[in-house]
Every structure is written in C-alpha cells, then in structure tokens.
C-alpha positions as CSV (number, residue, x, y, z in Angstrom):
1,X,9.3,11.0,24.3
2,X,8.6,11.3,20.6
3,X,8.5,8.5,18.8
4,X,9.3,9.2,14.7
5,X,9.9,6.3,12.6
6,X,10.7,6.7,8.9
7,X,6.8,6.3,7.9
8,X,6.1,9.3,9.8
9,X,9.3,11.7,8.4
10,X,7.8,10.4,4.9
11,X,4.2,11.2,5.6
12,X,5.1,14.3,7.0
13,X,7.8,15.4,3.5
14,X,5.3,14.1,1.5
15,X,2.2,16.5,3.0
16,X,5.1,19.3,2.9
17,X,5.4,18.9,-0.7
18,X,2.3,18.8,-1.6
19,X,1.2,21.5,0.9
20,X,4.1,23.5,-0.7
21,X,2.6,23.2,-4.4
22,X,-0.7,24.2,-3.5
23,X,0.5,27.2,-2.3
24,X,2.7,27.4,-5.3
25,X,0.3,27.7,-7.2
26,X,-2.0,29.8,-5.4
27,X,0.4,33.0,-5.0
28,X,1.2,32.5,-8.7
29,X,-3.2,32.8,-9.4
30,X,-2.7,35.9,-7.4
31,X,0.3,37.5,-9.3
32,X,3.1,36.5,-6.5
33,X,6.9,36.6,-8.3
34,X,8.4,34.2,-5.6
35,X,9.5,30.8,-6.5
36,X,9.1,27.1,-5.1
37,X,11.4,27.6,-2.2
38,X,9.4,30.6,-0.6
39,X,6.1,28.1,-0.8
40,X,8.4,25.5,0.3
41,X,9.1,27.4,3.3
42,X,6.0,28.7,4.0
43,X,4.7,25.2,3.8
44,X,7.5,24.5,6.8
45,X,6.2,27.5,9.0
46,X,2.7,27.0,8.7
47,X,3.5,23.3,10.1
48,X,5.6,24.0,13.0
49,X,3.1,27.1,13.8
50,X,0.4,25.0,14.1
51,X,2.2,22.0,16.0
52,X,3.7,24.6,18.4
53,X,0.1,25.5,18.9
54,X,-2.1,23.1,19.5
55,X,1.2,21.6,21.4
56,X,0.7,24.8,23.7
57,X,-2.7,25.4,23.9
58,X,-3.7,21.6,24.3
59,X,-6.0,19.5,22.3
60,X,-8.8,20.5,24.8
61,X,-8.9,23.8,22.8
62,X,-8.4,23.0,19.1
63,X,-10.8,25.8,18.2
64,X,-8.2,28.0,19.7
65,X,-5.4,26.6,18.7
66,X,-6.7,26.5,15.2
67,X,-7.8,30.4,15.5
68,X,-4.2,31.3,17.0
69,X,-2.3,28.9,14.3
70,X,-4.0,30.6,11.3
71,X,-3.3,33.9,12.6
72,X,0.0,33.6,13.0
73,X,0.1,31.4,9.5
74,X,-1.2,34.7,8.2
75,X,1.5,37.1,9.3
76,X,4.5,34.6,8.0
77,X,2.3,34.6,4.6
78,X,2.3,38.3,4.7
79,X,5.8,38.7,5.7
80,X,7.3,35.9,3.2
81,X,5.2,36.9,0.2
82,X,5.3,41.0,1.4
83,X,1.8,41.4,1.0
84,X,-1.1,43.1,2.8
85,X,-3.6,41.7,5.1
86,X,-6.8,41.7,2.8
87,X,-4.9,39.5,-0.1
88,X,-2.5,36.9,2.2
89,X,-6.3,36.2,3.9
90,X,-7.7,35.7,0.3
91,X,-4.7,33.4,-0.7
92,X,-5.0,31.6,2.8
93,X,-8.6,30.7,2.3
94,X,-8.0,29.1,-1.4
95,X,-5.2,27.8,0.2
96,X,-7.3,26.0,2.8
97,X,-9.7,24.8,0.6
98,X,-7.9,23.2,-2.0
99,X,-6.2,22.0,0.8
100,X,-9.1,20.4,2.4
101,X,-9.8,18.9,-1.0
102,X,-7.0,17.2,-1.4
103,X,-6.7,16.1,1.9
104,X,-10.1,14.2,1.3
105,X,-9.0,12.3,-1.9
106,X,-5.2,11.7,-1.2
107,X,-5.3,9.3,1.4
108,X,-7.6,7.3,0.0
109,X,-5.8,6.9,-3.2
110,X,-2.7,5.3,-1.4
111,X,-4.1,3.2,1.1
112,X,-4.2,3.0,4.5
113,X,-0.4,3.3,6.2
C-alpha cells in the first residue's frame, strides 16, 4: 500500500518545479525554442521513468536501474525537444549536475521535513 500524505505530494511538486526550471533553462543555453510546459513535462517523465525503474528492477540493482532510467530519460528528451543523440546527452549531463548541485544546498536551506 502506498502511503502519500500531503508532505509528500508537496515535496514531490516542489522537486518537479524546480527540476522543471533547471531544464528550462538548460535547453534555452542550448538554443531549444520550447517553452516551460515541454520542461515541465519532461520533468514529469523523467520521474515516473525512474520510479517505474528502480520499482522494476529493485533497489538491489540501483546501478542498473539508474543506467536503464537515464537511458530511457534520454530518448523522451530527444523525442520532446526533437533533437539528436549527441546534444540531448550534452543537455542531460548539465542537467544532472546542476541538478546534483541544487539537490546539495536545497534541503538544507528549508530544514529537515
């Protein structure tokens, strides 16, 4: 049984947004036309791609989870953004570390939940 109360659905909205406006502004450094909405929803993919995944593939093999996740994160980029292979992997990676930047700082700015 899943258990979501409303500090979870807020967590997970707020990381959406913010995951959504860091790849905003990444496809914009790399010349993309689309607006907020396509980021928004890529955002929304890339989360349920990776849940499905490490929900199929078990904790047990995170690496491969991870591995399967990004590559499938890569082909909704390329599809959503219609680009090739060589630039959605060079928006992906500043994607992911920006990401991982963020990530460091943010919770410790609001506290623990």
């Amino acid at each position: 049984m899943i258990d979501l109360n409303l500090a979870t659905i807020i967590v997970f909205l707020i990381s959406l947004v913010i995951s959504a406006i860091i790849i905003y502004a990444v496809t914009k450094i790399f010349g993309e036309k689309e607006k907020f909405g396509t980021a928004l929803l890529a955002a929304f993919i890339g989360a349920i791609i990776y849940a499905a995944a490490y929900y199929f593939l078990r904790p047990e093999l995170g690496w491969l989870a991870s591995l399967v996740g990004g590559i499938a994160w890569l082909i909704a980029l390329r599809a959503l953004y219609s680009i090739g292979w060589l630039k959605a992997i060079g928006i992906a990676i500043i994607i992911w570390v920006i990401a991982a930047v963020v990530s460091f700082f943010l919770p410790t700015v609001i506290g623990p939940l």
